[in-house]
N, C-alpha and C positions, 0 to 999 in steps of 0.2 A: 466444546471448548471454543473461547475464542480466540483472537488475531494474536499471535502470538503466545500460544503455547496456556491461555486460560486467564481467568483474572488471578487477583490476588488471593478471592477469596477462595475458589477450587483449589490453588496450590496447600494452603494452610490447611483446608478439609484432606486434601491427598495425602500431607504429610502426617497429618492425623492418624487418618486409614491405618497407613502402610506402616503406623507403630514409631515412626522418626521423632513425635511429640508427644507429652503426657497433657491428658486434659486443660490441666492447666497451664503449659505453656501454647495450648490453641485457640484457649477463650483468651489470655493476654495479644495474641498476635490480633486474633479477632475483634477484639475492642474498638478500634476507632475503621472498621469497615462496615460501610452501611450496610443496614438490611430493611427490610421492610416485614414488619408486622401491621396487625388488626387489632381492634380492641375484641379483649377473649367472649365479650359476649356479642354476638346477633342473631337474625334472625334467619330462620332457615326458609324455604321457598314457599310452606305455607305459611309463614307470617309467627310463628310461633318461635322464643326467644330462647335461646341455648348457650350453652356456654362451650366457649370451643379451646377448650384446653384438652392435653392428650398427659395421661400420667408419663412422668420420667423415674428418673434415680430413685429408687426406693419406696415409687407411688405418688410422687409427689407431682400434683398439678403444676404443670409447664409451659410457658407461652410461649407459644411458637412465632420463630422468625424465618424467613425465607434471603437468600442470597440474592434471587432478582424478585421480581414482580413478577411475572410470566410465571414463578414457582408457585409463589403465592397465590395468584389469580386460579393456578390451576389445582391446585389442594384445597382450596374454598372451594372451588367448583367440583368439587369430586364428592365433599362432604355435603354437598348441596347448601350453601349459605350464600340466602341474597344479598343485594347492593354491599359488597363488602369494600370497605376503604382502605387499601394499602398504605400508611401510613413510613415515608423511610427514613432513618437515620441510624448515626454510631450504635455499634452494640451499647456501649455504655451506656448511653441514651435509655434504650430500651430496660438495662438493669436498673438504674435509675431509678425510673417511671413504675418498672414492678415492685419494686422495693417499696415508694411509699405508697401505692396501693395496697398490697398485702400488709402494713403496718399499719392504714386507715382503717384497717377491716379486722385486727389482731392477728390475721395471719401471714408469720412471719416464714416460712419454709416459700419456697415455690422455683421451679426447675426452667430452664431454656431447652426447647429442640429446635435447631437448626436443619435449616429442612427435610421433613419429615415424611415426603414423599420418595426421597435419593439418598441424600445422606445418613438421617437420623439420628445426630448428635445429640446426647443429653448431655448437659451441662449443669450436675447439680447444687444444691446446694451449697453445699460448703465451698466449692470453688468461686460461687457467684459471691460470698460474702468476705471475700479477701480479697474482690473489687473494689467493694464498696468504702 
């Protein structure tokens, strides 16, 4: 935790946790708190190209966002994937962004995990699409 009792965004995951919020009011509070994700595909350390999405809700491929960078830097690195580019901003941003890729590509389903090395939040579907 940090100075003062944790950021904003460990409080909204705690109150999660501990059952105070239902999914969707954690992805609403969450919304405009940056996070930092990747693009779901790279490459892993021998050079060979992956896609780094982790099933959520129901099985449905989920792009993962991390709270800091440090989270991120250290879950890429555990999965072994090189030069990764932490990329930060609003969750919404992030929904956004997956929304019309999965729409470019016809598929329209796909999940948020919020970090997936501690937290583990899935955020799926259907609560992402009453974002949007």
């Amino acid at each position: 935790m940090g100075l003062f009792g944790g950021s904003k965004a460990e409080k909204i995951i705690a109150r999660y946790k501990d059952g105070k919020i239902s999914i969707e009011d954690f992805t609403k509070q969450m919304t405009d708190i940056v996070v930092y994700s990747a693009s779901p595909v790279g490459e892993d350390k021998n050079g060979n190209r992956q896609l780094y999405l982790l099933p959520g809700d129901r099985g449905v491929a989920s792009q993962l966002v991390f709270t800091t960078k440090e989270k991120g830097e250290k879950y890429f690195e555990s999965e072994g994937r090189a030069n990764c580019q932490l990329l930060s901003g609003p969750l919404i941003v992030v929904i956004r962004t997956m929304r019309r890729m999965t729409e470019k590509h016809n598929n329209k389903a796909f999940g948020i995990i919020v970090d997936p090395l501690e937290a583990h939040i899935c955020i799926p579907t259907q609560v992402i699409d009453t974002m949007i």
